[in-house]
KEKE-3310 file (N, C-alpha, C; in steps of 0.2 Angstrom, whole numbers, plus 5000, padded with zeros to 4 digits):
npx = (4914:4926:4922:4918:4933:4936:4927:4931:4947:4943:4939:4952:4960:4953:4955:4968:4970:4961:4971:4983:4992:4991:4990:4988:4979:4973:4977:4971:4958:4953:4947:4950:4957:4949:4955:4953:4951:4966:4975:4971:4974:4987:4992:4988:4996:5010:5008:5007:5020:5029:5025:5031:5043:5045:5044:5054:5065:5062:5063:5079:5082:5080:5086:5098:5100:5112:5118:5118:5129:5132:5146:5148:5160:5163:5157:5158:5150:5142:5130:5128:5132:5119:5109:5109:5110:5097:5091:5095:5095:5084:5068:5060:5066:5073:5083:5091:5090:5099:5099:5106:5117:5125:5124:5134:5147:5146:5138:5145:5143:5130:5122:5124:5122:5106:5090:5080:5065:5069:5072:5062:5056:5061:5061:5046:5047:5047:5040:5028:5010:5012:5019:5019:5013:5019:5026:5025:5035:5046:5050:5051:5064:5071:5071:5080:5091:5093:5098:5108:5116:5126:5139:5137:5125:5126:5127:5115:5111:5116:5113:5100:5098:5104:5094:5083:5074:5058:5065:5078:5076:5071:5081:5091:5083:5085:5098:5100:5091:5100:5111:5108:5106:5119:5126:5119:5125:5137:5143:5150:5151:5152:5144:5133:5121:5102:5097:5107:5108:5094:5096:5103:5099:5088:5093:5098:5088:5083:5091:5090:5078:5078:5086:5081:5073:5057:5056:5056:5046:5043:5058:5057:5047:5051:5064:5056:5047:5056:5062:5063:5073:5084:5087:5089:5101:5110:5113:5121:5131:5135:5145:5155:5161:5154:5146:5147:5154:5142:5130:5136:5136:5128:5122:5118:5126:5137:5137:5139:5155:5158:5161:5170)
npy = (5341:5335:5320:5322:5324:5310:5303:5307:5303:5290:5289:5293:5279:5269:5274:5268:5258:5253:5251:5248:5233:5220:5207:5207:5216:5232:5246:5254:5249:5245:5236:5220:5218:5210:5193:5186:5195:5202:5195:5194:5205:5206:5195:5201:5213:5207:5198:5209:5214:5205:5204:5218:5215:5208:5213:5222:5214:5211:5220:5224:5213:5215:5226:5223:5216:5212:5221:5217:5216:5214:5210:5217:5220:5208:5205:5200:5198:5199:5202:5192:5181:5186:5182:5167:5162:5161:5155:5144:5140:5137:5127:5125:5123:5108:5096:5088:5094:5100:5112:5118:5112:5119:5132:5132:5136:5150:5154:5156:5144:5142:5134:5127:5130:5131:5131:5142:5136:5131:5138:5145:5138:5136:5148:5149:5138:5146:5158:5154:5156:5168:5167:5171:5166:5152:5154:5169:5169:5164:5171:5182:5179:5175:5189:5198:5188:5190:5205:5207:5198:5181:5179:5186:5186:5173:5175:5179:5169:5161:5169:5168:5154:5154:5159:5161:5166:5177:5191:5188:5186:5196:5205:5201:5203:5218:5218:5215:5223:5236:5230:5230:5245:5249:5242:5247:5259:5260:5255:5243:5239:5242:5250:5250:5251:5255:5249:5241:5229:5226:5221:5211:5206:5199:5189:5180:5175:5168:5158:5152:5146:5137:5126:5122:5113:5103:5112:5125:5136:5138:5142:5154:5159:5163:5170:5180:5188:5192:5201:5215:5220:5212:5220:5232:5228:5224:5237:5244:5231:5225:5219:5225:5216:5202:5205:5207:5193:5184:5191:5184:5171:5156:5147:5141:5133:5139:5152:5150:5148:5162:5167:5174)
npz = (5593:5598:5594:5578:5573:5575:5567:5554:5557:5557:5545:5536:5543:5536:5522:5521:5522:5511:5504:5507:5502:5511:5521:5536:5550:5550:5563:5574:5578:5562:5550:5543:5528:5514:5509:5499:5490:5493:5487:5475:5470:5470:5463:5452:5451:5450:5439:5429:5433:5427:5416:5411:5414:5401:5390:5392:5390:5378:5371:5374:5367:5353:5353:5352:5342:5328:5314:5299:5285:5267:5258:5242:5238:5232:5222:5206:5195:5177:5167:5158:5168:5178:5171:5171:5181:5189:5179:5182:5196:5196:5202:5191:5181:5174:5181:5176:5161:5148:5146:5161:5162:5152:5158:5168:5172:5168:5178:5188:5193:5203:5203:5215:5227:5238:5228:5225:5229:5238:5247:5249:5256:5267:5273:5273:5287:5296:5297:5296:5297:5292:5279:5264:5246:5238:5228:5224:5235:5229:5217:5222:5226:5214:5208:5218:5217:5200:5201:5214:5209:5205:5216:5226:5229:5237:5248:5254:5254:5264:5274:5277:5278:5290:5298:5313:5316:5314:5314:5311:5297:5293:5295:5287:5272:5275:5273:5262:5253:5255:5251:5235:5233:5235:5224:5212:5217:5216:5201:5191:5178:5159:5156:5147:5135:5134:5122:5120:5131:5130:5118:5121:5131:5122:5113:5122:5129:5118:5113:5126:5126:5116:5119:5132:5127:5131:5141:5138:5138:5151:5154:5146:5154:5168:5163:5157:5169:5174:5168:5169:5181:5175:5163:5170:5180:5169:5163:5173:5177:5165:5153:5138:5133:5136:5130:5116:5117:5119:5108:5097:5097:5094:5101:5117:5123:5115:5124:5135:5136:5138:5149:5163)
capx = (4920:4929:4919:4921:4940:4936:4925:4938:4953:4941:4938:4959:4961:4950:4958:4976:4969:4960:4976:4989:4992:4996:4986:4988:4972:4975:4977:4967:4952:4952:4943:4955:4954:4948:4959:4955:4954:4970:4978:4969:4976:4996:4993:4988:5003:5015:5006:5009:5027:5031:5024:5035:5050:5046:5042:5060:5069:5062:5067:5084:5083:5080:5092:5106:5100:5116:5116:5119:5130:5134:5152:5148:5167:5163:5153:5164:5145:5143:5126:5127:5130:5114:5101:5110:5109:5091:5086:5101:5092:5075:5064:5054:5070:5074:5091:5093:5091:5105:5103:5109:5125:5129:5125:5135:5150:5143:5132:5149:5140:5124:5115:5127:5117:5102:5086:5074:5060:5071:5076:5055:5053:5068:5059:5041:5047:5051:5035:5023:5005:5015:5022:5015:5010:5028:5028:5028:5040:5052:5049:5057:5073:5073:5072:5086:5098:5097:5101:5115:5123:5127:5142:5133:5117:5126:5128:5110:5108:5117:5109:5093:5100:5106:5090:5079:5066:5057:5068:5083:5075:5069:5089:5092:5080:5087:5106:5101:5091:5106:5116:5104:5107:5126:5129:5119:5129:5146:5141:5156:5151:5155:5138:5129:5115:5095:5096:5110:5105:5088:5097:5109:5092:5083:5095:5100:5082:5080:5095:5089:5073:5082:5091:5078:5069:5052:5054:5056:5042:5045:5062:5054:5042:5057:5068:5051:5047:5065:5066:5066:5077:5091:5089:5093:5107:5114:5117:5125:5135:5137:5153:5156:5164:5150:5139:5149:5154:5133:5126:5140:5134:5122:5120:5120:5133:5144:5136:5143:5163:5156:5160:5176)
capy = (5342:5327:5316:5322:5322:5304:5299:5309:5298:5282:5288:5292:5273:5265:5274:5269:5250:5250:5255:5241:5225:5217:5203:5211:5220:5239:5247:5258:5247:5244:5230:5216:5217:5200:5189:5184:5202:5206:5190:5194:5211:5206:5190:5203:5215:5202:5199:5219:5217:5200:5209:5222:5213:5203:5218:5225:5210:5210:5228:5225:5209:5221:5232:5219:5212:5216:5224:5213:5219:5208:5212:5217:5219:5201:5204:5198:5194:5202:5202:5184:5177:5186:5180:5162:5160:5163:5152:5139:5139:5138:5120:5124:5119:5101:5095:5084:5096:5101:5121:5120:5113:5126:5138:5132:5140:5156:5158:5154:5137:5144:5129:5121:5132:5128:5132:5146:5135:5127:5144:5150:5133:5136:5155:5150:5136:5152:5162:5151:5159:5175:5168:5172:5160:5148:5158:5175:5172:5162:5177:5191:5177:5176:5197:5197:5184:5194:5211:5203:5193:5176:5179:5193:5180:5169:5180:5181:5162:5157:5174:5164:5146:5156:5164:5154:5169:5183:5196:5186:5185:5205:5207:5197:5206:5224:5218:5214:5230:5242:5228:5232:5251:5249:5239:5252:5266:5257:5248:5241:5238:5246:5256:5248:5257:5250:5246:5235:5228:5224:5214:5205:5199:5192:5184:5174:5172:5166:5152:5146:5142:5131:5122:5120:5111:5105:5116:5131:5140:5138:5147:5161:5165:5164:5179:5188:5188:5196:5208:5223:5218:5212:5226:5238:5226:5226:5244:5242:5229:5221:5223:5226:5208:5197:5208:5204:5188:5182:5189:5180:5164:5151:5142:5141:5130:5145:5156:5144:5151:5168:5170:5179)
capz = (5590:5595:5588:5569:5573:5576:5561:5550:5560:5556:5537:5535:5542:5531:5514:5520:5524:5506:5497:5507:5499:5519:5525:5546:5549:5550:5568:5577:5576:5556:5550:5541:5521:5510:5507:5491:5486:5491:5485:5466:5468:5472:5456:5447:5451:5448:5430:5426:5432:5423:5406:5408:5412:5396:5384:5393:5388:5371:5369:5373:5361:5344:5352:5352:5335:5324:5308:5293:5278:5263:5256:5237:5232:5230:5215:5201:5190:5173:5165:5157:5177:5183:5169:5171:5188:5189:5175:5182:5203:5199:5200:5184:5175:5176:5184:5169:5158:5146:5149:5166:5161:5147:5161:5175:5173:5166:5183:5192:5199:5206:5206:5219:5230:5237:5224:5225:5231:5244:5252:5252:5260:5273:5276:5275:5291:5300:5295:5297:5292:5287:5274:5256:5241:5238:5220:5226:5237:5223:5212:5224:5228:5207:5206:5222:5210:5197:5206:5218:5205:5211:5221:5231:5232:5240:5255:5255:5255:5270:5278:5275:5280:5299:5302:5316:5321:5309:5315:5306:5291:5292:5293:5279:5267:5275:5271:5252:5250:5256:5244:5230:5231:5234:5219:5209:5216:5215:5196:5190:5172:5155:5155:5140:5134:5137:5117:5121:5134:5127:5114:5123:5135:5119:5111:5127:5129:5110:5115:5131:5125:5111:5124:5136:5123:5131:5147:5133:5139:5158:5155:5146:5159:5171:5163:5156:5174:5178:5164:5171:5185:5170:5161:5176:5183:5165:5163:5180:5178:5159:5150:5132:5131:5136:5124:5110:5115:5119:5102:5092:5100:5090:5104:5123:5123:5116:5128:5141:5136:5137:5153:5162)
cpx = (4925:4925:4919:4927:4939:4933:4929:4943:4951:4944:4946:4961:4961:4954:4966:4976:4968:4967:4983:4987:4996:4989:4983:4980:4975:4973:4971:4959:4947:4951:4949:4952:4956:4955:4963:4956:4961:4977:4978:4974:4986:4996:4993:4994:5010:5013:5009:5017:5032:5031:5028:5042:5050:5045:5051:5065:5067:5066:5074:5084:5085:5085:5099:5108:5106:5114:5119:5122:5133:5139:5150:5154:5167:5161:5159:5157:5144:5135:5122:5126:5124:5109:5105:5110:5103:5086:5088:5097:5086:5072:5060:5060:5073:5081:5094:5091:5096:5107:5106:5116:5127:5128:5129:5140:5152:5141:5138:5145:5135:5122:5120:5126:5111:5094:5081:5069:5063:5073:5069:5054:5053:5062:5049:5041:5045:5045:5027:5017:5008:5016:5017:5017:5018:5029:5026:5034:5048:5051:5053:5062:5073:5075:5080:5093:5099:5097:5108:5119:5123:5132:5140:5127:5117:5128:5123:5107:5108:5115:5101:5093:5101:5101:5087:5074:5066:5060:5074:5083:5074:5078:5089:5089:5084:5093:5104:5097:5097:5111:5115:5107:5115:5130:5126:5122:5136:5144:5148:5157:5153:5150:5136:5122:5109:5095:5101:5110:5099:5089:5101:5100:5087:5085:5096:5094:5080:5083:5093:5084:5075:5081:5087:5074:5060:5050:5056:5053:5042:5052:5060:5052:5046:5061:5061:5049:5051:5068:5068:5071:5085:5092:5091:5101:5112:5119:5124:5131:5137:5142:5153:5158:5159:5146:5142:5151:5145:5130:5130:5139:5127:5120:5121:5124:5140:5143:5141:5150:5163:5159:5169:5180)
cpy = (5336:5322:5317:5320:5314:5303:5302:5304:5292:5282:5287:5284:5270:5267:5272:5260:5250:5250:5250:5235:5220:5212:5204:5217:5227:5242:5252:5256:5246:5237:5226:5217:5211:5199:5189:5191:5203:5202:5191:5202:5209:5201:5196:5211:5212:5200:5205:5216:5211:5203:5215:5218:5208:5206:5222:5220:5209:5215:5226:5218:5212:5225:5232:5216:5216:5218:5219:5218:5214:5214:5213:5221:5212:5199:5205:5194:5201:5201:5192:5180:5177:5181:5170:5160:5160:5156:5143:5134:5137:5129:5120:5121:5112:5103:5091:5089:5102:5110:5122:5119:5117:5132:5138:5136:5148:5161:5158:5149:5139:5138:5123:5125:5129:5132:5139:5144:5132:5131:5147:5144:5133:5143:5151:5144:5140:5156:5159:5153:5165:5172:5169:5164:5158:5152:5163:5175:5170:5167:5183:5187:5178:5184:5197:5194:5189:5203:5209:5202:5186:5176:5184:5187:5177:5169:5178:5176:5160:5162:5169:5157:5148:5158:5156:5158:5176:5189:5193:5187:5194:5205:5204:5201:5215:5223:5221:5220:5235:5238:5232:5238:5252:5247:5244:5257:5265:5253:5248:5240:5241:5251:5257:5251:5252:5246:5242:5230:5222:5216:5208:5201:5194:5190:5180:5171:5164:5160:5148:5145:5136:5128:5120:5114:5110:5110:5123:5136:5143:5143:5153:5164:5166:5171:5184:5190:5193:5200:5212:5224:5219:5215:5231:5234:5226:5231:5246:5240:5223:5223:5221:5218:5203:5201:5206:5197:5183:5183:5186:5173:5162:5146:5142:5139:5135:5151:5154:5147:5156:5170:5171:5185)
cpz = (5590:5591:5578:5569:5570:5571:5556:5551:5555:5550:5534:5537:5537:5521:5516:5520:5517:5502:5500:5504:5504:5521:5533:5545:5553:5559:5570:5576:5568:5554:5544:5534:5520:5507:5503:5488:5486:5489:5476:5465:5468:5467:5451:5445:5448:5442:5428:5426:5430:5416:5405:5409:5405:5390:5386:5390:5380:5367:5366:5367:5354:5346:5350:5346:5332:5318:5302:5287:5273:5258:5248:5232:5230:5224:5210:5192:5186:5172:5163:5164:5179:5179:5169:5179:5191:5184:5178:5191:5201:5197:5192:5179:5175:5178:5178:5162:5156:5146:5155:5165:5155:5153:5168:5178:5173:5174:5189:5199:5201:5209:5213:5229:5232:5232:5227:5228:5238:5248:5254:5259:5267:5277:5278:5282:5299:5303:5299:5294:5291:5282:5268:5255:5239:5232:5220:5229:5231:5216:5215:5224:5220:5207:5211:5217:5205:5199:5208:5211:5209:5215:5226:5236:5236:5247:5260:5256:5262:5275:5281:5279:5288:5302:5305:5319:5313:5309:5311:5300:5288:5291:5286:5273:5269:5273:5264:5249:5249:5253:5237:5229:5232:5226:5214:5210:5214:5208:5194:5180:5165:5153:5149:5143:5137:5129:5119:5125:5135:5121:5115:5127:5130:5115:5117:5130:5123:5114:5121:5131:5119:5115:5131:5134:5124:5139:5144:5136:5146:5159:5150:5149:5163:5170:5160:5162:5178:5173:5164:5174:5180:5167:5164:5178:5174:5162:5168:5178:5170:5155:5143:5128:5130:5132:5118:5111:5114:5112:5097:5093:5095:5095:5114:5126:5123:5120:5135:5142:5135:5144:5156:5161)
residu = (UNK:UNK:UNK:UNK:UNK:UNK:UNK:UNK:UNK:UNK:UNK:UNK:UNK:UNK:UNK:UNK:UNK:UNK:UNK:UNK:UNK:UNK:UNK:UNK:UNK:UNK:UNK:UNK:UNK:UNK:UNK:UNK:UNK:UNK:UNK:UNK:UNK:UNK:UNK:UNK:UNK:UNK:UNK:UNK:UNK:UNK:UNK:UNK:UNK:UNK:UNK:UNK:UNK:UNK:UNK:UNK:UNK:UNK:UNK:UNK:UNK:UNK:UNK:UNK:UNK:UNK:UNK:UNK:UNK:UNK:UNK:UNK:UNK:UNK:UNK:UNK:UNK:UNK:UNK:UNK:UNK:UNK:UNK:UNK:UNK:UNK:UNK:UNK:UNK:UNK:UNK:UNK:UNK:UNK:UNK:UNK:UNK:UNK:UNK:UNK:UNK:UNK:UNK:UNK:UNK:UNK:UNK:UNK:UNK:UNK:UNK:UNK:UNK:UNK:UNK:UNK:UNK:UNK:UNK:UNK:UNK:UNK:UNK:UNK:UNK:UNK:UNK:UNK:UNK:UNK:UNK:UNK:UNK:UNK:UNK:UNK:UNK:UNK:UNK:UNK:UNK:UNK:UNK:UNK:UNK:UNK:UNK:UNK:UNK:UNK:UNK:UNK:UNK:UNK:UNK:UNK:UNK:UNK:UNK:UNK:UNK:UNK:UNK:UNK:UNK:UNK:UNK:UNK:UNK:UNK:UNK:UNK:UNK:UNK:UNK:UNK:UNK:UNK:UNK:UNK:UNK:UNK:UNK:UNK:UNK:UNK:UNK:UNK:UNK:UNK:UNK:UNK:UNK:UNK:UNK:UNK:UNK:UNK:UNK:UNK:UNK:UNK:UNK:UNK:UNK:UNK:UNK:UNK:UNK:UNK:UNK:UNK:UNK:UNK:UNK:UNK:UNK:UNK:UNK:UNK:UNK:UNK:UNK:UNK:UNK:UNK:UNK:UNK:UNK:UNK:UNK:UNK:UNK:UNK:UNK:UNK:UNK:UNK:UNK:UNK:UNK:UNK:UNK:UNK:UNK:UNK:UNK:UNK:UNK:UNK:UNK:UNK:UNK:UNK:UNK:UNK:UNK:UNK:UNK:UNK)
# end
């Protein structure tokens, strides 16, 4: 009878020795646990409780990230603004050529911004292999422009120009969504139809391929690219003025003092 007691006592030692993480060899006759074992076992305790303070600190990161909103009482852009803003930012249109300056004051200066392909550049720095093809992503800033409008846009730029981690840039795109749907609930325009609309987009089409002369083609892909967008943001936000003053135009030039 004592004797069991005693291999029982032994076997209780033994399970209370494998389960310390103590260098000191366990009393009542217990044999010292390995070294290394219980060296690899406290390295590897202290990895576990490193990775959680680093998944806790990340946590509270996200949690502290602010929310981003872009002021769109600032929108003061008519229809004429957004489809020149677009055609006005993008590299396919020379800098030397004569439609940028018929469209500068229209776009209220857009191009004194930085480009479409200069803001995927800025993001795909950010991204790294995330990022998409340079001309995917210069296709959503183009849809953005005309959506926003360029005073809105330019929210969305220096959003773009402050981020320095993917989570910056994630804010940035969620601002200019809930912009997106604020400006369509709040439209400010005179609520032209889709047929007017339709015809304001291709006569200002027709003229800015004039005036582009041999980059003609280059600015039709441009706004066929972004029709839908200017057709929606037109209904939105187009005013009964710049429709009448745009098809009375023979030229992008008189497009130019369209604007106001």
């Amino acid at each position: 009878m004592v004797y069991r007691r005693r291999v029982r006592a032994v076997a209780l030692i033994a399970t209370l020795c494998l389960s310390a993480v103590s260098l000191t060899a366990c009393d009542s006759g217990g044999e010292k646990p390995d070294a290394k074992q219980t060296e690899t076992k406290t390295s590897e305790a202290k990895k576990a409780g490193d990775a959680k303070v680093a998944d806790a600190k990340a946590a509270d990161t996200k949690a502290e990230a602010k929310e981003i909103e872009f002021d769109i009482t600032m929108d003061e852009s008519g229809e004429l603004a957004r489809m020149s803003s677009v055609l006005e930012t993008s590299e396919l249109i020379s800098k030397d050529d004569p439609l940028r300056s018929h469209l500068a004051e229209v776009s209220h200066h857009a191009e004194a911004g930085e480009s479409n392909e200069q803001l995927c550049k800025r993001m795909a720095d950010i991204l790294g292999d995330k990022a998409g093809a340079p001309e995917e992503c210069a296709l959503v800033i183009e849809h953005e422009r005309m959506v926003l409008g360029p005073d809105i846009f330019k929210q969305m730029e220096q959003c773009i120009k402050d981020s320095k981690t993917e989570d910056d840039l994630h804010a940035c795109e969620e601002a200019e969504k809930k912009a997106e749907k604020m400006l369509h609930e709040q439209k400010h325009g005179d609520g032209l139809t889709a047929e007017e609309c339709e015809k304001l987009f291709n006569h200002f089409e027709k003229l800015s391929m004039a005036d582009a002369g041999d980059e003609a083609e280059a600015a039709k892909k441009l706004l066929e690219d972004n029709k839908a967008e200017a057709l929606a943001s037109c209904q939105d936000q187009g005013t009964k003025k710049e429709l009448e003053c745009a098809l009375k135009a023979k030229s992008m030039e008189e497009v130019g003092k369209c604007h106001g």
